[in-house]
C-alpha positions as CSV (number, residue, x, y, z in Angstrom):
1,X,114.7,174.8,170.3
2,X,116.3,177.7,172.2
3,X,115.6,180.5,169.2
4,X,117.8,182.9,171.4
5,X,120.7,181.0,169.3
6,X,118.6,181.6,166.1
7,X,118.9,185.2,167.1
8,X,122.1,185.7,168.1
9,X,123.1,183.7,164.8
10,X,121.3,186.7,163.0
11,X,122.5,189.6,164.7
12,X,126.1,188.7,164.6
13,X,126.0,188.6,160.7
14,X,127.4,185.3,159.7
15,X,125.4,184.9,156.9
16,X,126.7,188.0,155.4
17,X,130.1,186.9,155.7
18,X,131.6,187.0,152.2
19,X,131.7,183.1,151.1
20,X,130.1,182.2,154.1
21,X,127.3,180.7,152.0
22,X,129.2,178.6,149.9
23,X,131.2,177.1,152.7
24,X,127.7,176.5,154.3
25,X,126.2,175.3,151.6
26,X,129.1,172.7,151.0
27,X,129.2,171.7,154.4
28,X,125.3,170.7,153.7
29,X,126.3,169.2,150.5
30,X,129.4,166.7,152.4
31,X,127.4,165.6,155.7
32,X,124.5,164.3,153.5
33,X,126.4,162.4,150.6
34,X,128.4,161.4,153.4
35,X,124.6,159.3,154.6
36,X,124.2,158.5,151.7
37,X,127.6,156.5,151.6
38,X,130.3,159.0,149.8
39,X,134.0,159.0,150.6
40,X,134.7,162.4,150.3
41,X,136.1,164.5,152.8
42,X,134.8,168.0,153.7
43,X,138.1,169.2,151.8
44,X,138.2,166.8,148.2
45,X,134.0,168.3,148.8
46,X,134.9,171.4,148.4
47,X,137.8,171.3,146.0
48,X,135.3,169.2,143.4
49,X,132.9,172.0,143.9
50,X,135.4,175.0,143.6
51,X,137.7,173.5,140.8
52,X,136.4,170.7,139.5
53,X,138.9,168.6,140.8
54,X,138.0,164.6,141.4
55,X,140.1,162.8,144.3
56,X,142.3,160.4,143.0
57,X,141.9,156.9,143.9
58,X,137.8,157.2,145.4
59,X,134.8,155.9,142.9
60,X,133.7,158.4,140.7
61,X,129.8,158.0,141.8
62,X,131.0,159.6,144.7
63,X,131.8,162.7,143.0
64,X,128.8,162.9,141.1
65,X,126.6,162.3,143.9
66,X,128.2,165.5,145.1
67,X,128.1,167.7,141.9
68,X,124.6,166.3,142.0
69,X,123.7,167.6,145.5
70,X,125.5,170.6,145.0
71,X,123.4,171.4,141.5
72,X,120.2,170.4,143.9
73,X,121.3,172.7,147.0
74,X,121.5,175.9,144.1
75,X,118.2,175.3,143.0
76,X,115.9,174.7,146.0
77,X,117.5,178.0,147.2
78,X,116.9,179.7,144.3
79,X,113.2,178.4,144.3
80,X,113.1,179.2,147.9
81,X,114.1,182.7,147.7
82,X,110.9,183.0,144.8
83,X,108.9,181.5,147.5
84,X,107.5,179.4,144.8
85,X,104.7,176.9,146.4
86,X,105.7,173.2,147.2
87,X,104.0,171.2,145.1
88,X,104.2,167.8,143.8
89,X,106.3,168.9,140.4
90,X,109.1,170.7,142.9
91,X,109.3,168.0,144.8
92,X,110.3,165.7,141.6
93,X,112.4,168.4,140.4
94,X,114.2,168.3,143.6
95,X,115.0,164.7,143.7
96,X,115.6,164.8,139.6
97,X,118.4,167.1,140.2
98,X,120.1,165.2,143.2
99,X,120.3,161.6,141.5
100,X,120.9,163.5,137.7
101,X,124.3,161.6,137.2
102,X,124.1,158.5,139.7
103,X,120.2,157.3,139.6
104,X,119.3,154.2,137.3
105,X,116.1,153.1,134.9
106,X,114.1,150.7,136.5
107,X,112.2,148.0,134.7
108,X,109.0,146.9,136.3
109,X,105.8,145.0,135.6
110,X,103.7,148.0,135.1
111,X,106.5,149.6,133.0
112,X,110.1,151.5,133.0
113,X,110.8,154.2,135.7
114,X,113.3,156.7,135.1
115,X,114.4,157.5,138.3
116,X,116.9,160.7,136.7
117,X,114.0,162.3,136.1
118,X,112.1,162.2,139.5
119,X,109.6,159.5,138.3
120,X,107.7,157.6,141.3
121,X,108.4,153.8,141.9
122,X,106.2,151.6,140.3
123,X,107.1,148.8,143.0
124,X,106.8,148.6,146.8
125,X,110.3,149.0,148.7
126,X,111.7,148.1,152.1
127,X,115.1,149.3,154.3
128,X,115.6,147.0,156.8
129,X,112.5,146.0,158.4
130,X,111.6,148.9,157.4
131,X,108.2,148.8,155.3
132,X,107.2,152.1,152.9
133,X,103.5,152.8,151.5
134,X,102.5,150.3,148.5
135,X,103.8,152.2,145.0
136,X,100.2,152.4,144.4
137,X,99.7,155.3,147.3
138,X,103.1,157.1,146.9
139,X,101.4,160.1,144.3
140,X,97.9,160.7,146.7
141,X,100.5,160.8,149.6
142,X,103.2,163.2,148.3
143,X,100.5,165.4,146.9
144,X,98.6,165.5,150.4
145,X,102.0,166.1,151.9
146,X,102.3,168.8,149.7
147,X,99.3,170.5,149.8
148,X,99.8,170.1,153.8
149,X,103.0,172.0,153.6
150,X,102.2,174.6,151.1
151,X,99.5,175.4,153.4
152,X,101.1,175.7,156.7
153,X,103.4,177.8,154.5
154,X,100.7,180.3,153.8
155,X,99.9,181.2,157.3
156,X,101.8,182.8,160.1
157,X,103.1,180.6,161.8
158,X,106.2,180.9,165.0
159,X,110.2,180.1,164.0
160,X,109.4,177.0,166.4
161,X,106.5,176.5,163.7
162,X,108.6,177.1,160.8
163,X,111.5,174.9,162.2
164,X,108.9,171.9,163.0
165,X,107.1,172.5,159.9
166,X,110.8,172.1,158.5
167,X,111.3,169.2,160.1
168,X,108.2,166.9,160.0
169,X,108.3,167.4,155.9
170,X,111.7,166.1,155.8
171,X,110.2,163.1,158.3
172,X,107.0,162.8,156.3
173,X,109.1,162.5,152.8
174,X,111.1,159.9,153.3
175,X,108.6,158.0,155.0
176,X,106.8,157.7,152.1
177,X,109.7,157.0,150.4
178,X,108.3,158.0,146.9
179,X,111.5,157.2,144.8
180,X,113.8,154.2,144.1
181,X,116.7,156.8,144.5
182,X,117.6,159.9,146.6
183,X,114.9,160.2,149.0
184,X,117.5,161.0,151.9
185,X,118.7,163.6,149.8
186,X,115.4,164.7,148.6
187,X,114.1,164.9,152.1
188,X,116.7,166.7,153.6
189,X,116.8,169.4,150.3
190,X,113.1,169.6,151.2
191,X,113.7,170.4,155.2
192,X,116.4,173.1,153.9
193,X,113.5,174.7,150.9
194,X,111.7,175.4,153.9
195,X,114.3,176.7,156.3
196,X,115.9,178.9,153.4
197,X,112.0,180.0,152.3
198,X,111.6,181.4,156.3
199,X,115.4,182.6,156.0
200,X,116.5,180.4,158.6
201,X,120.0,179.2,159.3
202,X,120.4,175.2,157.0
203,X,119.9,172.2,159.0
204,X,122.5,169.5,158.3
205,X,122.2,166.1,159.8
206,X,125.6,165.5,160.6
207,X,128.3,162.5,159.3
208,X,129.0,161.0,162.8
209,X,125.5,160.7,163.7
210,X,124.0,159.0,160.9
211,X,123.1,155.5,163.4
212,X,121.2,158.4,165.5
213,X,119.5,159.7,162.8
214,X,118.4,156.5,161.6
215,X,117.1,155.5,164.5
216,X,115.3,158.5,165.6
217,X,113.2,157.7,162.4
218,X,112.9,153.9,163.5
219,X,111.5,155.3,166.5
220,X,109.3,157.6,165.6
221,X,107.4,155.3,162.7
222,X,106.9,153.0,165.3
223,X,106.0,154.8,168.5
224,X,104.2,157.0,166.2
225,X,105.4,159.9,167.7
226,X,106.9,162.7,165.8
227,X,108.8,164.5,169.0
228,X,111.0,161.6,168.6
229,X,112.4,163.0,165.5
230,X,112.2,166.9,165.9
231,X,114.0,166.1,169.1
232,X,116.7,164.8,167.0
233,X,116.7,167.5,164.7
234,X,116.5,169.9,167.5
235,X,119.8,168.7,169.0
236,X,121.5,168.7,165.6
237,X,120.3,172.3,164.9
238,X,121.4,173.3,167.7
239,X,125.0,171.2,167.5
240,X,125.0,173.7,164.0
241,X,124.1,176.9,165.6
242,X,126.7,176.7,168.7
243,X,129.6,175.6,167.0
244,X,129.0,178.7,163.9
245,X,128.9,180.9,166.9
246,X,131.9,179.7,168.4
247,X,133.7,179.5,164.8
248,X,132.7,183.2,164.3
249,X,133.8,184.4,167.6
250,X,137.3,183.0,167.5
251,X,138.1,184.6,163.9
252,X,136.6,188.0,165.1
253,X,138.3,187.5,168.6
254,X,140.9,184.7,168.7
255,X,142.6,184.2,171.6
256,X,146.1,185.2,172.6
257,X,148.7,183.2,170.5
258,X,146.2,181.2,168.2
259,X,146.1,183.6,166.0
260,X,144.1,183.6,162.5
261,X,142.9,180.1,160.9
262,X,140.7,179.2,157.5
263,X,138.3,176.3,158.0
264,X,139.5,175.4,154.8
């Protein structure tokens, strides 16, 4: 990760931009319902969020999984910016609040899981030939994954640190895959609780590289290797940090005859 980018992402002030938050924050909110198999654009995304407006003719799941994120997004920031501990309950939370309006109640042998309400499977999943932990080991390991990160967390540790530390959680999470809904979501919110805790720019795993993504965490369960996925991460947070810089630097100083143009 070249932090000189982090750096010059700070001194020019984006973050302080008025709105620029929101428009960030939605942009977060669009690329990962978008994995997660929305329809929305980036546009009917931000018009639900700012008016409450539904596009016509799309499934209204869709919508909800954004109002959803978007309800998520608020609070891990707001948590963040406590610098309230990860723990096992926040973790829950987290996922609770992304699936509120789209998750289902489960039915199992060993009895009903509420997945609305961040409840852990009670049943051992698979994606693709993918294989995740037995239910039986998904609380020891998101509490040790917990307790790992709130550690780290309580240290000085480097922005490379911060970033990796940022990174492997959101890796770690979904690998153990402790829902039956949202754990994308819920792993990516996680990644971003971290980032905002340090004050660092959002990560957003972007729409159009979604088979990439998948992969790189194919890859690195089996090679066993987690540079496979902070490479990816690495490439994507610096895909974000280039092209705010860019975006900033043409309102402040557009070129000759291009004049002034919204995003939105």
């Amino acid at each position: 990760m070249d932090l000189k980018l982090i750096e010059k992402y700070k001194a020019l002030g984006i973050a302080d931009i008025l709105d620029h938050e929101k428009f960030n924050n939605i942009s977060v909110v669009h690329h990962s319902t978008v994995l997660e198999g929305s329809t929305l654009t980036e546009v009917e995304t931000q018009v639900l969020i700012n008016e409450g407006l539904t596009p016509k003719g799309k499934p209204i799941i869709h919508s909800l999984m954004v109002t959803d994120h978007f309800s998520a997004l608020k609070f891990i920031l707001k948590e963040a910016g406590k610098k309230r501990p990860i723990s096992v309950p926040l973790i829950q939370e987290i996922n609770s609040l992304a699936i509120r309006n789209t998750g289902s109640v489960y039915n199992t042998i060993l009895g009903v899981v509420d997945a609305t309400k961040g409840e852990f499977r009670k049943g051992n999943v698979t994606a693709g030939n993918t294989y995740f932990p037995n239910y039986d080991k998904v609380k020891d390991l998101t509490r040790d994954l917990a307790d790992k990160i709130s550690g780290m967390m309580k240290s000085n540790i480097s922005v490379v640190d911060q970033l990796r530390l940022s990174f492997d959680a959101h890796y770690s999470l979904v690998s153990i895959h402790p829902f039956y809904d949202g754990n994308g979501r819920t792993s990516r919110l996680l990644m971003n609780y971290i980032q905002h805790y340090y004050k660092l720019p959002l990560a957003i795993v972007h729409k159009e590289n979604k088979a990439d993504y998948i992969q790189a965490l194919i890859d690195t369960r089996e090679k066993q290797d987690l540079s496979v996925f902070r490479g990816f991460m690495d490439k994507e947070y610096t895909h974000l940090l280039k092209s705010e810089i860019q975006r900033f630097q043409e309102i402040k100083h557009p070129k000759k005859g291009r004049g002034f143009s919204f995003l939105f």
